[in-house]
C-alpha positions as CSV (number, residue, x, y, z in Angstrom):
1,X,3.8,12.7,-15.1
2,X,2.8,10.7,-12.1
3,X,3.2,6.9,-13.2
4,X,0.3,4.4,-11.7
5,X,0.2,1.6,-10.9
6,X,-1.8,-0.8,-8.0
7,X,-1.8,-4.0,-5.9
8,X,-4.4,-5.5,-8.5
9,X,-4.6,-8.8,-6.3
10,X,-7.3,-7.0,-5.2
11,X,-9.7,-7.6,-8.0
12,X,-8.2,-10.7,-8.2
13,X,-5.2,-13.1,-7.1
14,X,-5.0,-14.4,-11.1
15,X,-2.0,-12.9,-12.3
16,X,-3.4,-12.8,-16.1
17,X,-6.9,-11.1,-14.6
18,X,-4.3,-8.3,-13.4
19,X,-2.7,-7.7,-16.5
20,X,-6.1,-7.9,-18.2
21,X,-7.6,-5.0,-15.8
22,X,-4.1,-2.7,-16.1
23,X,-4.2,-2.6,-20.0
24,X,-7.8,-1.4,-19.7
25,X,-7.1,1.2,-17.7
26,X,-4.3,2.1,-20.2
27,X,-1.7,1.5,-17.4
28,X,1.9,-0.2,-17.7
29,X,2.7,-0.8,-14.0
30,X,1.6,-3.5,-11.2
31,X,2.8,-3.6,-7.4
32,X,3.1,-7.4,-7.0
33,X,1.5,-8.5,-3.7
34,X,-0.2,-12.0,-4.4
35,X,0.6,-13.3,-7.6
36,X,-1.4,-16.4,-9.1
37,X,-2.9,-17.2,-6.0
38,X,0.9,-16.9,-3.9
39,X,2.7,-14.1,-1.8
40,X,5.7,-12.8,-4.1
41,X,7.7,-13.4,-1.5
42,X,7.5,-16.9,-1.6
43,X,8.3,-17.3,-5.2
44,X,12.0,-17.9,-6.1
45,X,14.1,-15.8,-9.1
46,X,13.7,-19.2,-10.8
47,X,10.3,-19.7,-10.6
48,X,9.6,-16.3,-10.9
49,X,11.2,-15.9,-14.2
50,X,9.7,-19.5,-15.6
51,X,6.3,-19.0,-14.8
52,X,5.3,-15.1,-13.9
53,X,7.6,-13.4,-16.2
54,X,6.8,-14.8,-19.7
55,X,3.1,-13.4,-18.4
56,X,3.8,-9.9,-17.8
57,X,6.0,-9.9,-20.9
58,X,2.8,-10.9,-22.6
59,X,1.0,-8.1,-21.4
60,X,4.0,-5.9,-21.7
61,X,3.8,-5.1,-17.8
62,X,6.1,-3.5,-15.4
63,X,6.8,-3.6,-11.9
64,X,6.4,-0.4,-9.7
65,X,7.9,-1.5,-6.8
66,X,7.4,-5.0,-5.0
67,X,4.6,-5.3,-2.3
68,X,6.4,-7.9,0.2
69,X,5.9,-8.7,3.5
70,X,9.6,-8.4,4.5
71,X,9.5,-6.6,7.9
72,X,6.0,-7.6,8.6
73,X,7.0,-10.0,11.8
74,X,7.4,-10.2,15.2
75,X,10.4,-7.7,16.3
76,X,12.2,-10.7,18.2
77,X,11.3,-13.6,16.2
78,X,14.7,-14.3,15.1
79,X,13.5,-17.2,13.3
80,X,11.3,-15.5,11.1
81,X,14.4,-12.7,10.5
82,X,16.8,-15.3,9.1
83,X,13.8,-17.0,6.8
84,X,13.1,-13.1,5.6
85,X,16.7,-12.3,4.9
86,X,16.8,-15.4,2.6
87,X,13.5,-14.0,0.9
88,X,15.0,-10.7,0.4
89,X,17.8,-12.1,-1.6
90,X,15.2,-13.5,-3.7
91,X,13.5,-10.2,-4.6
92,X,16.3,-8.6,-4.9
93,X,16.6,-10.4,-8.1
94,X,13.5,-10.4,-9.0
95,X,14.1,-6.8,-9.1
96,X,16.6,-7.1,-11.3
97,X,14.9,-9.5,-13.4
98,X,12.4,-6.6,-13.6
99,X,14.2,-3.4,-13.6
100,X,12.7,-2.3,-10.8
101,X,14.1,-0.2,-8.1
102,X,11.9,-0.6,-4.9
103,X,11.0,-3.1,-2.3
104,X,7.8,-2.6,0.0
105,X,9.0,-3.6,3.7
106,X,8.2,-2.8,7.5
107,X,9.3,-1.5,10.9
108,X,8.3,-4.9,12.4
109,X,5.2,-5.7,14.6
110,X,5.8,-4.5,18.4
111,X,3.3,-4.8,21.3
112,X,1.9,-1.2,21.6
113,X,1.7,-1.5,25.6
114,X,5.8,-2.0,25.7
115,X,8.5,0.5,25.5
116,X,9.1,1.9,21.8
117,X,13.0,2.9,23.1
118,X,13.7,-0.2,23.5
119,X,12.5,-1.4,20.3
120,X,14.4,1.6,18.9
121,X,17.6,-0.1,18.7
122,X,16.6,-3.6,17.4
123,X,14.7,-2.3,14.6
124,X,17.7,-0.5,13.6
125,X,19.5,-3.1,13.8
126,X,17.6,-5.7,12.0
127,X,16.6,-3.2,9.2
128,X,20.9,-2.6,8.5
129,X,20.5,-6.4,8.5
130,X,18.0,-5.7,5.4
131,X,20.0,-3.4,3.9
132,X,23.1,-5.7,3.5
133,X,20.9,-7.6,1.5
134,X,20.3,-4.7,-1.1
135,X,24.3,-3.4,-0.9
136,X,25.8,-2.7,-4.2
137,X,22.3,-3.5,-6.0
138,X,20.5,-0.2,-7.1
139,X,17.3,-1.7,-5.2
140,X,15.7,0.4,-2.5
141,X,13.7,-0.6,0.4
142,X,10.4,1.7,0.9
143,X,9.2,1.8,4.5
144,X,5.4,2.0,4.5
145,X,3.8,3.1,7.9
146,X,1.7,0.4,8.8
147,X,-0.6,-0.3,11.8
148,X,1.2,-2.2,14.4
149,X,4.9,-1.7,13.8
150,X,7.4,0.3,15.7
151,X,7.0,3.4,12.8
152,X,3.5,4.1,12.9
153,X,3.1,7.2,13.6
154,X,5.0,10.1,11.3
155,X,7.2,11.1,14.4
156,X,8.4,7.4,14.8
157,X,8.6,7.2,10.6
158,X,10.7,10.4,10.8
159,X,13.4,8.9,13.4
160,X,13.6,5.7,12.2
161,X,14.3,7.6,8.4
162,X,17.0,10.0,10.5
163,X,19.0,7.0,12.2
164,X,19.2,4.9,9.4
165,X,20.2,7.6,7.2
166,X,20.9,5.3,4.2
167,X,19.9,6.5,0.3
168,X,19.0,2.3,0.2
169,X,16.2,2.9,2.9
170,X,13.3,5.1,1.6
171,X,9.7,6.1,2.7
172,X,6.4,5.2,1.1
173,X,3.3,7.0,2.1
174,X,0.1,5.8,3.3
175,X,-2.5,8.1,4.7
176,X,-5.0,5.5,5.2
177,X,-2.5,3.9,7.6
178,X,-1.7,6.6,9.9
179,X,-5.7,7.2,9.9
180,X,-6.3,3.7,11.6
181,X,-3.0,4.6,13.8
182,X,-5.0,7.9,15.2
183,X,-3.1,10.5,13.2
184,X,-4.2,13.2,11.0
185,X,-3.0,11.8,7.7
186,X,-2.5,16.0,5.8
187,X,-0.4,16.3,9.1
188,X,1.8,13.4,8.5
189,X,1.9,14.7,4.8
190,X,3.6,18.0,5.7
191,X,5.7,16.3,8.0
192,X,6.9,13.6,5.9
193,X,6.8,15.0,2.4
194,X,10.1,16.1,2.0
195,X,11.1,12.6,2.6
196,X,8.4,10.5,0.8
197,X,9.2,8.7,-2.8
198,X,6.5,6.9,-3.0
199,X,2.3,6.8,-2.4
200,X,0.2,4.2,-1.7
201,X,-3.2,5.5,-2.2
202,X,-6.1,4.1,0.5
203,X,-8.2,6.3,2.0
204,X,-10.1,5.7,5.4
205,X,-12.9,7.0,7.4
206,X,-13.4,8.6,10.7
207,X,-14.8,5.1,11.9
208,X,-11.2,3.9,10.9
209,X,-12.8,1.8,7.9
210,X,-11.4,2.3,4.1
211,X,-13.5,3.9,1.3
212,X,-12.9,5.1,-1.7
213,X,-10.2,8.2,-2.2
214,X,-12.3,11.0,-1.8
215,X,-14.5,9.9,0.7
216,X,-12.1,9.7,4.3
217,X,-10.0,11.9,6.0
218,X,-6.7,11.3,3.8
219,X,-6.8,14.8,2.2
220,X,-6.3,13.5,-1.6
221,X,-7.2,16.3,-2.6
222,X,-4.9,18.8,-1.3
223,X,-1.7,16.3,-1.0
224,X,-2.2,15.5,-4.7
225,X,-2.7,19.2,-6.0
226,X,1.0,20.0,-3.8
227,X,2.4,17.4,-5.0
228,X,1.7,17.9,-8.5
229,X,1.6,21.9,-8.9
230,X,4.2,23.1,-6.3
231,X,6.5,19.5,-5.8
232,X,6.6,18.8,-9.5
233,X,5.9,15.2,-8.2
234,X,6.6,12.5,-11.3
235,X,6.9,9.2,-9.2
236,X,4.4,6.4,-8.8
237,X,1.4,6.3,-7.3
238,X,0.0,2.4,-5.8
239,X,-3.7,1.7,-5.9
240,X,-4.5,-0.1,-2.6
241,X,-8.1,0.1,-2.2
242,X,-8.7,-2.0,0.6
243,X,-12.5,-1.9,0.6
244,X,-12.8,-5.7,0.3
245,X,-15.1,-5.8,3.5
246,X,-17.5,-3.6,1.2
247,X,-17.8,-5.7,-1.6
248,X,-18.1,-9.0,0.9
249,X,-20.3,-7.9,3.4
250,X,-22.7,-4.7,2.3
251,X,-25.6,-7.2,1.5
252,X,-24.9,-9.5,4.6
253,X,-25.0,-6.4,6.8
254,X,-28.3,-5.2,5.0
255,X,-29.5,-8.4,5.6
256,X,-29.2,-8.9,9.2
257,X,-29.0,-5.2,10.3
258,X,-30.0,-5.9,13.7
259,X,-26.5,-7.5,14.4
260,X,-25.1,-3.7,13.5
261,X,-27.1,-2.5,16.7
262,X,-25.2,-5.8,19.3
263,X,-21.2,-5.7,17.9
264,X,-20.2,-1.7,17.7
265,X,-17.2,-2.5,14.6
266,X,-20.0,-4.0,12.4
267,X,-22.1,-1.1,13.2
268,X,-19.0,0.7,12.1
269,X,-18.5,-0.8,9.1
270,X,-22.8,-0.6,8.3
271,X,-22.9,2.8,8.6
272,X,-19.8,3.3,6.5
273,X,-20.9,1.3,3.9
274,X,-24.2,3.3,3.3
275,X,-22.2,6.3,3.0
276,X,-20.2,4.6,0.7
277,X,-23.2,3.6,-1.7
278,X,-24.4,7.1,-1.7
279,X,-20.8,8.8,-2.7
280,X,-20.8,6.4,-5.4
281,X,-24.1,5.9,-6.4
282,X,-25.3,2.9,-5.3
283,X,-28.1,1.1,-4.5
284,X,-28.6,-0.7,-1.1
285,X,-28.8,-4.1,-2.4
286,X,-26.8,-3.6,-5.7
287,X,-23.8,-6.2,-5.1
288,X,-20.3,-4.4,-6.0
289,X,-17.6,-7.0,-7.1
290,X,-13.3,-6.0,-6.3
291,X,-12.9,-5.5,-9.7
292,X,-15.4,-2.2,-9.5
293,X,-13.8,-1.3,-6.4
294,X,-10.4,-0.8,-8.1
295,X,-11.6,0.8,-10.6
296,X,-13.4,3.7,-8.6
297,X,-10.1,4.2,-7.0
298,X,-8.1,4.5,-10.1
299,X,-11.4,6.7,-11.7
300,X,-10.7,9.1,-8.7
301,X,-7.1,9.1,-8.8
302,X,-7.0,10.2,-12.3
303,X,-9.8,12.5,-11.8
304,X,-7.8,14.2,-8.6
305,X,-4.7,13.9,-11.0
306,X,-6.2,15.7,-14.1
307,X,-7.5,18.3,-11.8
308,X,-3.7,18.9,-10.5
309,X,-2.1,19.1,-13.8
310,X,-5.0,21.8,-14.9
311,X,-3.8,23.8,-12.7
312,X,0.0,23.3,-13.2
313,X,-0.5,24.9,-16.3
């Protein structure tokens, strides 16, 4: 069975209002991202297993994989590199502390105007740099296609994956992602499938704006039924909503709907967020809080789940 789990920070940063919404949803696993109001990242082993663990024990929570930012800087700011390395050797065991195999990282940010050979190589070479971190630990470092990096796009995920050709150096999936990168997420699916461990599930409109799993272009539907019924997929699945701007900003916009019509993104993001209050049933001026937010994504996970496993059998 497909384990889930999410990057709860957002519903809320408070590590205890995490564990509180996880064991409603009858759930066991988090993706740490911000933790108690800090990135995971910056916590040490130390502090990590003084102040956080004794928490999730509490709750009896486990990790999924951890959501750091390792990867997610400039591809020739050396400085930052050596301060990452460090941090990695921190989650590392963390991981261990946790039992948990995977760690979230990134291709690095590149300026899309330059030449993507000639990042080719440094990425390489930083990301073995990574990997010496993880070396005769059982941890494994999840690539997740993000907007900005060198490996944004399924053919550059699929290259990088080839030439570092390392069982340490996995891919996690994010359709969402490659929608805002200008790629047709089911397309990156069949390319990438065979090669994917692990799903971040985000969905994302035409307009390049997140909504609710069901609602964009990520083909849930049909990626979940494949993987389930014909991939016999039993790995995890990570909540990451991202429809923060909904919950902040569908009342402002109703309020001052004129500005919709004078910056083109906020008329974007108005004319998403109507369709988004009519695929969930709700009212123009009915506020909608994070918490909610996650939990129509995990709703429709499950539903899209259930659905998949009926017709396994």
């Amino acid at each position: 069975m497909v384990k889930i789990s999410g990057f709860y920070d957002e519903a809320s940063s408070d590590l205890r209002e995490q564990c509180e919404l996880i064991k409603s949803f009858g759930e066991k696993y988090l993706c740490p991202r911000v933790v108690n109001g800090r990135n995971i990242s910056t916590y040490t082993a130390e502090e990590f297993e003084k102040e956080i663990k004794p928490i999730l024990d509490e709750y009896g929570i486990k990790f999924s994989s951890i959501g750091s930012p390792i990867g997610k800087i400039g591809l020739y700011d050396d400085e930052a590199y050596q301060v990452q390395l460090k941090k990695l050797e921190e989650l590392v065991k963390i991981c261990k502390i946790m039992g948990c195999k995977y760690i979230r990282m990134f291709s690095f940010h590149v300026d899309a105007k330059g030449n993507y050979d000639e990042y080719f190589p440094v990425v390489v070479k930083k990301i073995r740099g990574f990997l010496e971190k993880v070396k005769g630990t059982d941890v494994i470092l999840l690539h997740e296609n993000e907007k900005k990096i060198y490996a944004d796009t399924p053919e550059r995920v699929l290259k990088l994956y080839n030439e570092i050709n390392d069982p340490q150096f996995q891919l996690a999936f994010d359709a969402s992602n490659f929608i805002q990168c200008n790629c047709n997420a089911p397309q990156a699916y069949e390319m990438l499938k065979d090669k994917v461990v692990y799903y971040h599930i985000k969905d994302c409109s035409p307009e390049k704006v997140e909504v609710p799993i069901g609602l964009g272009e990520g083909g849930y539907e049909n990626m979940i039924h494949d993987l389930i019924v014909n991939r016999k997929y039993d790995g995890f699945m990570t909540l990451e909503p991202h429809t923060g701007k909904y919950a902040e900003a569908k009342i402002l916009f109703n309020c001052f709907w004129w500005i919709t019509w004078i910056v083109p993104y906020v008329r974007y993001w108005h004319r998403v967020f109507k369709r988004i209050d009519a695929g969930m049933g709700i009212k123009r001026w009915q506020k909608v809080d994070r918490k909610t937010i996650v939990t129509w994504q995990y709703q429709g996970l499950k539903k899209l789940l259930d659905k998949a496993y009926a017709e396994k059998e």
